[in-house]
N, C-alpha and C positions, 0 to 999 in steps of 0.2 A: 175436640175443641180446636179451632183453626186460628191459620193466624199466626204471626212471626214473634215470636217473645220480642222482648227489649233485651233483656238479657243475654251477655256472649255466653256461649255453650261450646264445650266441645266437640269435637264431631268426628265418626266412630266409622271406619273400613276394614271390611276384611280384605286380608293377602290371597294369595294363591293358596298358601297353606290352611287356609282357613279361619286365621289368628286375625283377632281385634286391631287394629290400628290407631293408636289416638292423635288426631291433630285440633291445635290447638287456634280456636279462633285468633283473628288478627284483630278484632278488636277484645281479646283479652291481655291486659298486660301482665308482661313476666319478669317476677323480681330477683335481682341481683344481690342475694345477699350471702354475707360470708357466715359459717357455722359459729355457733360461742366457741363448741369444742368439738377436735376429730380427732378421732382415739381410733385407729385401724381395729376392727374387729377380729378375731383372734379367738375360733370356735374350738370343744373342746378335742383332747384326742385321743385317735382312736386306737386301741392296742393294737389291731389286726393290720395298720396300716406303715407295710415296711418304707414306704418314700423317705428322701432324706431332703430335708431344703436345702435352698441353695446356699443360705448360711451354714449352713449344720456339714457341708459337704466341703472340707478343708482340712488341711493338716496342719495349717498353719494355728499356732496357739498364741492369740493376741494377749499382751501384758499392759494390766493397769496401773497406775500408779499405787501408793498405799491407802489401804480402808479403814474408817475408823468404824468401828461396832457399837451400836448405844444399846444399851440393854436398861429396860424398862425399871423403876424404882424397888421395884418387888423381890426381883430377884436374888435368887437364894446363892449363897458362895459356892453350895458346889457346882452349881448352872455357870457361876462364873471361873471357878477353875477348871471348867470342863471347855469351855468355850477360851480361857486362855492358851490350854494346853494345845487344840489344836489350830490357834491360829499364832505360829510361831512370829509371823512380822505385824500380828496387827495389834490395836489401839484399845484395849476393854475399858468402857465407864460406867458406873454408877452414879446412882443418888442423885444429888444437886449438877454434879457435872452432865450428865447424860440427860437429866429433864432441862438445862438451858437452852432456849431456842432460837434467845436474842443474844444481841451485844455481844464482848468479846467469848468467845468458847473457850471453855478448860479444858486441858486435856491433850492441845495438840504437841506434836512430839517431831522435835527434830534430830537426825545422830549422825555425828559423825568418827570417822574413823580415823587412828592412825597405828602405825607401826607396832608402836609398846601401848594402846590404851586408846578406846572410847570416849567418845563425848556426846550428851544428848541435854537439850535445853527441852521443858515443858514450858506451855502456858499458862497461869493460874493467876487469871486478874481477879480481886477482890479476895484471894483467900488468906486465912492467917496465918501469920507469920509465928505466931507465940508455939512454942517447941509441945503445951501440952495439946495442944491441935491440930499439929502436924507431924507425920514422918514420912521418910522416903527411905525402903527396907530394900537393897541390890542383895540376892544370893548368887553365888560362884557359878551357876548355870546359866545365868546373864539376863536372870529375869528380875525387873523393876516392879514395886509394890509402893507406889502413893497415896496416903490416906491425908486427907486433911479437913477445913471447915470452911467454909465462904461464908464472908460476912456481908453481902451485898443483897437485895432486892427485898429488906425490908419494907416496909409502910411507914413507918417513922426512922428517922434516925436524929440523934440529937449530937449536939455539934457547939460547943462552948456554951453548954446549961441552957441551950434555943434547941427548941423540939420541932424539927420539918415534916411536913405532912409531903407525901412525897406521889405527884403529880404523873410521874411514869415511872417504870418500874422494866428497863430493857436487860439491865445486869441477870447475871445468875443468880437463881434464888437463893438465897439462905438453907445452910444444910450441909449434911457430911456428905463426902465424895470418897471415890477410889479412882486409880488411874493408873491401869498395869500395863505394860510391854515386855518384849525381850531384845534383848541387845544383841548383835548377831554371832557373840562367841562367848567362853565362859570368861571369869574375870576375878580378878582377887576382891572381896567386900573391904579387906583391910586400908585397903590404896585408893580412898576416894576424896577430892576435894570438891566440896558444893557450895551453892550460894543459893540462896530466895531472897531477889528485893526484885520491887517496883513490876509484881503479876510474874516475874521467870522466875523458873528455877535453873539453875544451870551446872551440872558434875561431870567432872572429868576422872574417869575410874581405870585403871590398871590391868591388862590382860592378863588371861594367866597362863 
């Protein structure tokens, strides 16, 4: 069939080598567009293959700041003391603490040091405060043990005998928590003075 399409087509050379060449009509237009997403590709590897990248090829050992650990609602204590044991600086939560994804986070941990004694403030917006719903257990090897209950991300909350139906829901859900670290030396349990008001807790505890 003869005859010139209407249509732009591309149009097709071979090299010296032999290999196809495509160029593209100039009455086809080419569009500028940005990808939704680029994710570097990153194929699998190979055992056989001694290279080292060029990241990988340093002696230098970069430090991060500290990490916290969320571990899943499920989990069993001794997952969780196995996971506390070996991460001597870091953050372990459960339950309500560890499923919150909105609004203020429980659990974060700040310490400081001095001479004769420690000090570390937790964050625990919405949790109670009533003593059969909370505790915070320090033993002499300087590890923290916080169990408590958040009372927030209900669906109703009722509030001078008026029952709210409640439109968003960003707080931490309802439900028991854990919230363990370690302090960076041991310390006397006997010598600690704390507070819990308005989401902190805040204890200043005694070296030993």
């Amino acid at each position: 069939m003869s005859g010139d399409s209407p249509m732009a087509s591309p149009l097709r050379s071979k090299n010296e080598n032999g290999e196809n060449n495509e160029h593209t009509s100039p009455q086809q237009l080419v569009l500028d567009v940005a990808p939704l997403n680029c994710v570097p590709y990153v194929g699998p590897t190979n055992p056989d293959d001694k290279s080292v990248s060029p990241e990988e090829n340093t002696d230098d050992t970069e430090t991060i700041g500290p990490a916290m650990i969320f571990l899943p609602s499920e989990t069993t204590s001794e997952d969780l003391d196995s996971i506390v044991a070996c991460t001597k600086h870091g953050v372990a939560l459960t339950g309500a603490a560890a499923t919150g994804t909105m609004g203020p986070i429980i659990g974060l941990v700040d310490i400081g040091v001095l001479e004769d004694s420690y000090y570390f403030r937790v964050s625990l917006p919405g949790v109670s405060p009533d003593k059969k719903d909370f505790s915070c257990d320090i033993e002499s090897d300087g590890k923290v043990l916080i169990k408590g209950l958040t009372t927030t991300g209900e669906k109703l909350v009722v509030k001078n005998s008026q029952v709210f139906h409640m439109l968003t829901q960003n707080l931490c859900p309802s439900g028991h928590f854990t919230v363990s670290f370690e302090l960076p030396g041991p310390v006397d349990p006997e010598k600690v003075t704390s507070c819990l008001a308005n989401g902190l807790l805040e204890a200043v505890v005694k070296k030993r």
